[in-house]
C-alpha positions in Angstrom: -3.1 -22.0 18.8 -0.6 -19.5 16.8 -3.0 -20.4 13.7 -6.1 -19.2 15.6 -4.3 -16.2 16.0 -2.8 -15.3 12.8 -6.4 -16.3 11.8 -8.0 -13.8 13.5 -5.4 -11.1 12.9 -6.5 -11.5 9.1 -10.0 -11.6 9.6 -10.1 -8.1 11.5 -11.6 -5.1 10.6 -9.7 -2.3 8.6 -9.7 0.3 11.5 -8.7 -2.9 14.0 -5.9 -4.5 11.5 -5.1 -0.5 11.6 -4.7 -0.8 15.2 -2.7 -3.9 15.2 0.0 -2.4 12.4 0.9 0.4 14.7 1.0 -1.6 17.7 3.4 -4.8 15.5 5.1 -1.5 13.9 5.2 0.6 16.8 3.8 3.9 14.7 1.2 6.1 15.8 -2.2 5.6 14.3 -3.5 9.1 13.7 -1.9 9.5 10.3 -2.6 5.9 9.3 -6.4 5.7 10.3 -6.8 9.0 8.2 -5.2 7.4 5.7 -7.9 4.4 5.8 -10.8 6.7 6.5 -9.8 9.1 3.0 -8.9 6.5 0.9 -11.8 3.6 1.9 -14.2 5.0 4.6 -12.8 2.0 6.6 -14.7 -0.8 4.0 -12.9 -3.6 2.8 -12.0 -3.0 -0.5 -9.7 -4.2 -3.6 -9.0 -2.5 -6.5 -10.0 1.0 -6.4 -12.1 1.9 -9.8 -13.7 5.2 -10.7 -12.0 8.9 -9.1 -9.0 6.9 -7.6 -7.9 5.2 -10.6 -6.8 8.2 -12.9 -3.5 6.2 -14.5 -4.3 2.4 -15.5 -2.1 0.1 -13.4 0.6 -0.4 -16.2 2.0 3.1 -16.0 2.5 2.2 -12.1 3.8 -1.4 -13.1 6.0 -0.1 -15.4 7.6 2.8 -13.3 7.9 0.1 -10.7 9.6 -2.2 -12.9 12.1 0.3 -13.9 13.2 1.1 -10.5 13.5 -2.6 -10.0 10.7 -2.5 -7.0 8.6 -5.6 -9.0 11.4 -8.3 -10.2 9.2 -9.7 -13.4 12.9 -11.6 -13.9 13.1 -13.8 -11.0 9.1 -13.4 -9.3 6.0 -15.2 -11.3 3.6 -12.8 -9.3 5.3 -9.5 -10.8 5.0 -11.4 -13.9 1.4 -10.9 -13.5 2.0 -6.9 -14.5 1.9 -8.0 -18.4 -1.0 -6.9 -20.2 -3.2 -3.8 -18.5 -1.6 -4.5 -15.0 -5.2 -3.5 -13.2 -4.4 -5.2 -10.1 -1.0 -3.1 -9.9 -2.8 0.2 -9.2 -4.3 1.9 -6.1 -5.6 -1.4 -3.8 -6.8 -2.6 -0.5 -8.7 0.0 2.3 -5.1 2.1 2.3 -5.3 2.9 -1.1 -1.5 1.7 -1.5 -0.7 1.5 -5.0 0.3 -2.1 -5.4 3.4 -1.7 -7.8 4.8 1.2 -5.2 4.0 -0.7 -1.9 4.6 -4.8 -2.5 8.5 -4.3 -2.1 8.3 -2.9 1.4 6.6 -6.6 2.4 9.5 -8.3 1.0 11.2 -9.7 -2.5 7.8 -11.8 -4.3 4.9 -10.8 -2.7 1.2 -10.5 -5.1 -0.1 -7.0 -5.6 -3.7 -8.8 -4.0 -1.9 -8.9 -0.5 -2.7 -5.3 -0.3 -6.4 -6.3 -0.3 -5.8 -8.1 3.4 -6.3 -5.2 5.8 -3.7 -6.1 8.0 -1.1 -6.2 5.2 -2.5 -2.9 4.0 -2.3 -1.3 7.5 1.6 -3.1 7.7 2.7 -1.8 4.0 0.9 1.8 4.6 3.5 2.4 7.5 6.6 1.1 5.8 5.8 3.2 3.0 5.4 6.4 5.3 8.5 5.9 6.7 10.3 5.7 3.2 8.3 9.1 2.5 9.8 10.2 5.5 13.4 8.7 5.5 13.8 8.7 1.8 12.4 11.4 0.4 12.8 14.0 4.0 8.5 14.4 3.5 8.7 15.1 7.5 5.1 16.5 7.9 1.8 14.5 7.8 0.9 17.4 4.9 3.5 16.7 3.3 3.3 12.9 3.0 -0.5 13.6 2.5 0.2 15.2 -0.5 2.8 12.5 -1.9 -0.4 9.7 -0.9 -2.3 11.5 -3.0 -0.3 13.0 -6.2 3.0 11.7 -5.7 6.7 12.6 -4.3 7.0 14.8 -6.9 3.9 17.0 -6.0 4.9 17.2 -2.7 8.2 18.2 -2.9 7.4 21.3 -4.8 
């Protein structure tokens, strides 16, 4: 019976996997269905292409490397960064980037993860909490701007 329900956990809808997160994560869903809405109109999707892929996934791979987020050392699914590193870009209906976002699920977890809505919805609030705990980004403007252009740019 817990399979049929993990099942149909995975299988639901952005906005409903949405729904869930905050529920499992006990976050309020205004900021995070916005989120969904900007970055994916709410369509299941993978790897963004076109406007929302300015910087090829290896500058995010690399960056994320460096600040020891993606182990390439001891995980064969960071390993997967060599070469382009596509897949380590902007993913999934949230828009997480993958190399920014994987570490907040846990120590060897695949950048295609993020593609699962409900993983999305799950790594979309942990990471808003970093941009809140971490980096004091204490307004939904404020974290809006780090989604889109980066810590850095909202900070200023």
């Amino acid at each position: 019976m817990l399979i049929a329900y993990l099942l149909a956990a995975l299988s639901l809808s952005p906005a409903d996997a949405t729904r869930l997160a905050c529920r499992i994560e006990r976050y309020p869903c205004a900021e995070v269905l916005a989120i969904l809405a900007v970055e994916s109109r709410g369509q299941a999707v993978g790897v963004h292409t076109g406007h929302a892929s300015r910087k090829p996934g290896r500058v995010f791979w690399d960056a994320a490397v460096a600040a020891r987020w993606l182990r390439p050392d001891i995980c064969d699914e960071h390993m997967r960064g060599q070469g382009d590193a596509a897949g380590w870009g902007p993913r999934g209906v949230h828009g997480n980037v993958a190399a920014y976002s994987v570490h907040v699920l846990g120590p060897c977890v695949a950048a295609a993860a993020l593609d699962i809505p409900l993983v999305s919805a799950v790594a979309t609030i942990r990471r808003l909490r970093v941009l809140e705990r971490r980096y004091g980004l204490r307004t939904v403007a404020e974290r809006a701007e780090a989604w889109r252009r980066g810590v850095g740019a909202a900070r200023r």
